[in-house]
C-alpha positions in Angstrom: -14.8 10.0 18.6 -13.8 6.5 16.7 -17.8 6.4 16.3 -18.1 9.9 14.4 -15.0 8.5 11.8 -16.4 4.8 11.7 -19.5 6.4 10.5 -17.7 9.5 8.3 -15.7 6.7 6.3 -18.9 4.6 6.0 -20.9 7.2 4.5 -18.0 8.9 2.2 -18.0 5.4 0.6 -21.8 5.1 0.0 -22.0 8.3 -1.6 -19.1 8.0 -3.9 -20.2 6.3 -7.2 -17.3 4.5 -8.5 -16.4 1.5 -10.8 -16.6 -2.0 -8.8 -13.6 -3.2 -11.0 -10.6 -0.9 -11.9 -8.7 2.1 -11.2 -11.1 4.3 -9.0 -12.5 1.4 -6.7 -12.0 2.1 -3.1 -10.0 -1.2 -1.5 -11.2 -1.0 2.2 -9.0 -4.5 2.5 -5.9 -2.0 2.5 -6.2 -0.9 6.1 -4.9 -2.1 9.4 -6.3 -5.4 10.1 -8.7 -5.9 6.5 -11.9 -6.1 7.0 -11.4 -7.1 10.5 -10.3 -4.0 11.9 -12.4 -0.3 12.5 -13.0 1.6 9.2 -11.5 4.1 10.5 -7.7 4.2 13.2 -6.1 6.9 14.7 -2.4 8.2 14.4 -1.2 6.0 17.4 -2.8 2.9 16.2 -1.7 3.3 12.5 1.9 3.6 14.1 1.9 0.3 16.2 0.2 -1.4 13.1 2.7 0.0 10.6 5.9 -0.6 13.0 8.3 -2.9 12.5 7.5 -5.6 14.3 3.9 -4.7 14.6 0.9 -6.9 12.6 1.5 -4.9 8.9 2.7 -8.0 6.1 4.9 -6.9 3.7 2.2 -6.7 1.0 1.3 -4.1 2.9 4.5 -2.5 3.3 4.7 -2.2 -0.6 1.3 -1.2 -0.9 2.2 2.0 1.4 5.0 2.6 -1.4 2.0 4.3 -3.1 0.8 6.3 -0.6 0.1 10.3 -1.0 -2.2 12.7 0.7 -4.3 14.1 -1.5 -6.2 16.9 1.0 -5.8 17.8 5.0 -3.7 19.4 7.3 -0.2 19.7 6.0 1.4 18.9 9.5 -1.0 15.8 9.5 0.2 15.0 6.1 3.7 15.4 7.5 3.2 13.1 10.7 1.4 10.0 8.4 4.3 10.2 6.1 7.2 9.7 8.1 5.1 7.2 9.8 4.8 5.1 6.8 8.6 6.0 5.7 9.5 4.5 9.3 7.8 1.7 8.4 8.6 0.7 4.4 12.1 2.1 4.7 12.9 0.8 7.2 16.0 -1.0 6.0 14.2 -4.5 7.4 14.9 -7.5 4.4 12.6 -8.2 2.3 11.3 -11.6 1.7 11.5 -12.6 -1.8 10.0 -15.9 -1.5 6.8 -14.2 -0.4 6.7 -11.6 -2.9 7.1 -14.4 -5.5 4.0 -15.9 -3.4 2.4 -13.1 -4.0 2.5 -12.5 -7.5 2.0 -15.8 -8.8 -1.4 -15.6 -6.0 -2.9 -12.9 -8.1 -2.2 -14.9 -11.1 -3.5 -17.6 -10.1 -7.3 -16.0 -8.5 -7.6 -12.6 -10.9 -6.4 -13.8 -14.4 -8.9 -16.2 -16.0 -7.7 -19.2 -17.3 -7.0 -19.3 -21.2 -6.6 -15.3 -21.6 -4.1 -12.5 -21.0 -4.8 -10.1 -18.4 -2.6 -6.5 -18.7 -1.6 -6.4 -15.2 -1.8 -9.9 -13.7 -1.1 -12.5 -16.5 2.4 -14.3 -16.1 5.7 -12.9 -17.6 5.7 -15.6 -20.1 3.4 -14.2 -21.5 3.5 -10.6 -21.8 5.7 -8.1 -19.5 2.5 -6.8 -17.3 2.2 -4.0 -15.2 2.0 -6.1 -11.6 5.4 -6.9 -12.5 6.9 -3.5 -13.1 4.8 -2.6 -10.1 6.6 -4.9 -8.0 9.9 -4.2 -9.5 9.6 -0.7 -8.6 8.4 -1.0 -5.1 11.3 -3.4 -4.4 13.9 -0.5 -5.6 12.0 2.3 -4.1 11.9 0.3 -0.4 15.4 -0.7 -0.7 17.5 2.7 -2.2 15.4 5.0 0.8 16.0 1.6 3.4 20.1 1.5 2.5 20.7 4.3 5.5 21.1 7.8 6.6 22.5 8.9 2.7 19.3 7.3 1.4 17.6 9.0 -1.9 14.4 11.5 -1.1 11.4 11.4 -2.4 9.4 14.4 -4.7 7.4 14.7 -2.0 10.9 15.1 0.9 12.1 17.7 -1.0 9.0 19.6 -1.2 8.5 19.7 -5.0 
């Protein structure tokens, strides 16, 4: 069965045409284990992986902020969901130093030197998007991580 999804995911993104730089590329680094891992992983494994405790790094753990199903089963929609709210709101700290690692990372290898980049160049320069990003995963992980009261999402309340 792995096989038939390996091969499914490899062939969904050979047929799509999209941009090699922007917006609609499709990041196959964003999955359990990188580019090291299957294409494809099944519920159970995306739940160790995503666990607290389990291999995820917090870049990862902001990048699932952003996660929404766009198509499937609703109930599998449902079960990958609290899965990934189990795992980014979890209440776990977050490590600041790393974030800061981060961030100053992507300036450093995606902004070229001696020009201003929208989303990655420094603050100094220009309030960028990658910072607001970041701003906003931070609040969003820590308001639904404070507890049991925490606030829902859109998607929780079924709007």
């Amino acid at each position: 069965m792995s096989a038939y999804f390996e091969q499914f995911v490899r062939t969904l993104v050979d047929t799509l045409k999209v941009r090699q730089q922007g917006i609609f590329e499709i990041d196959l680094k964003l999955r359990p284990w990188g580019h090291g891992g299957p294409l494809a992983t099944s519920l159970d494994g995306f739940r160790r992986y995503f666990a607290t405790g389990g291999d995820a790094q917090q870049f990862e753990r902001q990048a699932l902020v952003h996660l929404r199903p766009i198509v499937g089963d609703p109930g599998l929609q449902s079960t990958v969901l609290a899965a990934r709210d189990e795992f980014v709101y979890s209440g776990q700290p977050l490590d600041f130093d790393n974030i800061r690692h981060l961030r100053q990372r992507r300036v450093e290898e995606l902004v070229q030197p001696g020009t201003v980049n929208a989303k990655y160049s420094p603050v100094v320069v220009v309030v960028v998007v990658v910072d607001v990003e970041y701003f906003v995963q931070v609040a969003q992980i820590e308001a639904r991580g404070a507890g049991p009261g925490r606030a829902r999402s859109r998607h929780d309340r079924g709007a």
